[in-house]
N, C-alpha and C positions, 0 to 999 in steps of 0.2 A: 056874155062870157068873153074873159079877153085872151089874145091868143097870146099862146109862149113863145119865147125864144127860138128858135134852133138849138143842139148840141153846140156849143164853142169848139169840143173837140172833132167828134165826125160828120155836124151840120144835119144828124139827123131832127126828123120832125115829130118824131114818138118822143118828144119829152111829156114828164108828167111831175104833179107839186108834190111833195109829201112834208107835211108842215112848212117850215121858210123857205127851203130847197129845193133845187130843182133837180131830175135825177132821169139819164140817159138810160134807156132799158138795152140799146145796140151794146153801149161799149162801155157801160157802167159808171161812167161820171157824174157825180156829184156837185154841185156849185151852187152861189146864195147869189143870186143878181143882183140884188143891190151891191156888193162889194166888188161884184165882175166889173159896172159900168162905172163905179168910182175908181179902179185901176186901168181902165181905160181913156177913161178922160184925163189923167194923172201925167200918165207917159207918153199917151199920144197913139201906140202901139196897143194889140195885147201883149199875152204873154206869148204866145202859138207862133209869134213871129218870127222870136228870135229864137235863132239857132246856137248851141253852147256845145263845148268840147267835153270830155270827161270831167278833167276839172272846173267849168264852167264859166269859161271864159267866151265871150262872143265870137263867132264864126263871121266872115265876111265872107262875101265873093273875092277868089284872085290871092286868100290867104294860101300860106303853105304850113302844113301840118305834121304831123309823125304820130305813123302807126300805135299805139301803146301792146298789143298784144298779137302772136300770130292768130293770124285769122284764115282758117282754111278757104281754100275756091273750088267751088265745083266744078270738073271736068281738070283740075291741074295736079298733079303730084306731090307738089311744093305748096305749102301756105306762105301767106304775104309776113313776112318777118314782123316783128317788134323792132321798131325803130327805123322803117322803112318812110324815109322823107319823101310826100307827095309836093307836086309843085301845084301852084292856080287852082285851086277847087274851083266847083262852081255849085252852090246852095239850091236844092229845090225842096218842094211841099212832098215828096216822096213817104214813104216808110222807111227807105234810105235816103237818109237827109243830101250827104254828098257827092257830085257828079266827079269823077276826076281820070286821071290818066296815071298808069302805076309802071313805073322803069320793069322789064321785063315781063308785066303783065295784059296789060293794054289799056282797055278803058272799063272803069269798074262802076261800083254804087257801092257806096260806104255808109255805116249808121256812125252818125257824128260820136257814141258813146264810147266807139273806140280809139279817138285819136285826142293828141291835141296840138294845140296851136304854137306852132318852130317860131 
C-alpha cells in the first residue's frame, strides 16, 4: 500500500483517494496529484506560496499597500479607514497573511484579501 501525500493546504495526514482525487476530510480540499506535481515542477514554487492582494497582484516583503475597505478593530472605536496607506508589510504563513504597523493604530495582522498593492 503506498502512502499519500499530506494536505497541500493544512498538511494534514487523514487524506484519503476517491476515484483520481485526493480529498482532505480536516478542511475539505480536493486536488488530482498528478496535476499538483506538474505545477510544481513548472514554477519552481507552489501555489500556497505566494501571497496576492484583492485584485491579485503579488505581495512582497517591504511592499506598501492601501486598505480597500474599513475594517473594524477590536477593543478600538474607530475601524481602519478604506484608503488607509500602510507602509513595509512583512508576509507570513498566518491566517492573516500581513505583519504591519498602521499610522494611529500600532501593529496589526491583516488578511491580504483586503488591501492592495500602492
Amino acid at each position: 500500500m503506498d502512502t499519500l501525500p499530506p494536505c497541500p493546504k493544512c498538511q494534514s495526514v487523514y487524506v484519503y483517494e476517491s476515484d483520481h482525487l485526493l480529498i482532505c476530510p480536516e478542511c475539505a480540499y480536493e486536488w488530482n496529484p498528478d496535476l499538483e506535481t506538474e505545477k510544481e515542477t513548472e514554477s519552481g514554487e507552489s501555489k500556497e506560496d505566494v501571497i496576492t492582494d484583492a485584485h491579485g497582484t503579488v505581495l512582497n516583503d517591504g511592499d506598501d499597500v492601501i486598505v480597500i475597505k474599513d475594517l473594524p478593530v477590536k477593543g478600538s472605536p474607530k475601524p481602519i479607514k478604506a484608503g488607509t496607506k500602510v507602509k513595509n508589510i512583512r508576509l507570513t504563513d498566518a491566517d492573516h497573511d500581513i505583519d504591519c504597523r498602521i499610522p494611529g493604530f500600532g501593529a496589526m495582522a491583516l488578511k491580504s484579501e483586503f488591501v492592495r498593492k500602492a
